[in-house]
C-alpha positions as CSV (number, residue, x, y, z in Angstrom):
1,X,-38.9,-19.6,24.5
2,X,-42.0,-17.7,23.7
3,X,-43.5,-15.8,26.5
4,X,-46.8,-17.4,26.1
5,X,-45.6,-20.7,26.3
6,X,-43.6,-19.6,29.6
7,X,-46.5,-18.5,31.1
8,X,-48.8,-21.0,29.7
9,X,-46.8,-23.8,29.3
10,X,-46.4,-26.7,26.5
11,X,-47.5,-29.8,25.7
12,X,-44.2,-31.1,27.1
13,X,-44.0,-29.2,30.1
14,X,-47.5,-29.2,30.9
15,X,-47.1,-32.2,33.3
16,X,-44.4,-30.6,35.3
17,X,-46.2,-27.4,35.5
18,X,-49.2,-28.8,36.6
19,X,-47.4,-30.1,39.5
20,X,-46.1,-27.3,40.7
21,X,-48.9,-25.4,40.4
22,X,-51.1,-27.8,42.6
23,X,-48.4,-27.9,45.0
24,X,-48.8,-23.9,45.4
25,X,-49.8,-22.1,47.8
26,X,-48.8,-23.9,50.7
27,X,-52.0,-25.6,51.9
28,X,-51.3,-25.0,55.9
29,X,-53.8,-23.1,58.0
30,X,-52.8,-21.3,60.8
31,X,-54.1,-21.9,64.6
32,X,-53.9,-19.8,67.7
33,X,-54.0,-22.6,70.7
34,X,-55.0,-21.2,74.3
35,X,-53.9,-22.5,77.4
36,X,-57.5,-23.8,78.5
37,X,-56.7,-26.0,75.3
38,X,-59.3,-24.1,73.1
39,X,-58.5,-23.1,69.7
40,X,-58.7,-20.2,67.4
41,X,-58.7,-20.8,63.6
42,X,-56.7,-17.9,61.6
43,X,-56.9,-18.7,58.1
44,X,-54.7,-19.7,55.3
45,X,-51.2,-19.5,55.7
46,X,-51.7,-18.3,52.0
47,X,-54.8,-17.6,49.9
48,X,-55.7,-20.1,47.8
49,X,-55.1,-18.6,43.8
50,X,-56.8,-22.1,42.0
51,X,-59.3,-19.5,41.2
52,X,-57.5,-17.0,39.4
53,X,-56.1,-19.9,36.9
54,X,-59.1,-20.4,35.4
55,X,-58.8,-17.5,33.0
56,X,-55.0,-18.6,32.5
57,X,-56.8,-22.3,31.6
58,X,-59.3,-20.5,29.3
59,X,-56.4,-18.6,27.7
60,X,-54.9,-21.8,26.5
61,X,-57.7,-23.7,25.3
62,X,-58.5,-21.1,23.1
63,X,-54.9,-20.8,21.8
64,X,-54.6,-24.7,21.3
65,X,-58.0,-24.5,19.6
66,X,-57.2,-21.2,17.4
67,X,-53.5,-23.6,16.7
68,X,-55.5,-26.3,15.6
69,X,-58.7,-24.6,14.0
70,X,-57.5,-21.5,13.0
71,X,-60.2,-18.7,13.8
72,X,-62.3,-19.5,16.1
73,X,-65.3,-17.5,14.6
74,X,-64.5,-19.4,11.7
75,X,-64.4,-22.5,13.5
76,X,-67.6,-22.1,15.4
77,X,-69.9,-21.3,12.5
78,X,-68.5,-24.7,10.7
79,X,-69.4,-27.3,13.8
80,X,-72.6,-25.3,13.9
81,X,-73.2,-26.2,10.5
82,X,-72.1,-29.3,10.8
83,X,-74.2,-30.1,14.0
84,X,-77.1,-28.3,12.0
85,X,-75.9,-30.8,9.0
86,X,-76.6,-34.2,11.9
87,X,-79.4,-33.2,12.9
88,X,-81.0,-33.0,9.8
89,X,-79.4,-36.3,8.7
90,X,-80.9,-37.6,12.1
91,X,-84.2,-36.2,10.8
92,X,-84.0,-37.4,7.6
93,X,-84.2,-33.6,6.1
94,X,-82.0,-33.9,3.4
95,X,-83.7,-35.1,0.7
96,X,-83.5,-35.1,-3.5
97,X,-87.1,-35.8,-3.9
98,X,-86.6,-39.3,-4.5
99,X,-86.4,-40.9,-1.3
100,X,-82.3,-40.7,-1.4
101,X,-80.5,-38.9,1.0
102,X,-78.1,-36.1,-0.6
103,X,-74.6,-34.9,0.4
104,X,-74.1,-31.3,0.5
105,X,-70.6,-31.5,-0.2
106,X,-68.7,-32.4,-3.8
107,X,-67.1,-35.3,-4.2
C-alpha cells in the first residue's frame, strides 16, 4: 500500500474511512454537577480535529484531479480557455466574416 493512499485513502476505502473518521473524537462533553443541583460545563472530552482535515481533504482533491488531469497548471489554463471559448460562443464572438460561427479546433 502506498503511504498516500494510507493516509488518504481510496476510492474503495473511502466509505469506511469516512466512517471512522466522523465517529472520531468522541463527541462527549464533560460536566461538573454540584450538590445544589447547578452545573458547571468543562468542555470536550476531546477537541474536535474536523478542522484540521480540511487540508488532508484538499490534499486529495488535488491528487485525484492531478491523476485525472495531469498538471494542474496545465489543466487550469485549458478550462480557462475553454470557459473563455463559451463565452464567446454565448456572445457570438467567433466569427469567419460571413455570419458562420468557426471552430477553433481541427477536425
Amino acid at each position: 500500500m502506498v503511504m498516500l493512499d494510507a493516509v488518504l485513502g481510496t476510492p474503495e476505502t473511502l466509505e469506511d474511512y469516512k466512517q471512522y473518521l466522523f465517529s472520531w473524537p468522541d463527541p462527549g462533553h464533560r460536566m461538573r454537577v454540584y450538590s445544589d443541583g447547578s452545573t458547571e460545563y468543562l468542555g470536550r472530552v476531546q477537541e474536535d480535529v474536523h478542522p484540521r482535515l480540511d487540508e488532508f481533504l484538499r490534499l486529495r482533491a488535488r491528487t485525484l484531479l492531478r491523476d485525472q488531469l495531469g498538471n494542474i497548471d496545465s489543466a487550469r489554463d485549458v478550462l480557462r480557455s475553454l470557459a473563455s471559448l463559451l463565452d464567446q460562443l454565448d456572445d457570438g464572438a467567433i466569427d469567419d466574416g460571413a455570419g458562420t460561427a468557426q471552430s477553433e479546433f481541427n477536425e
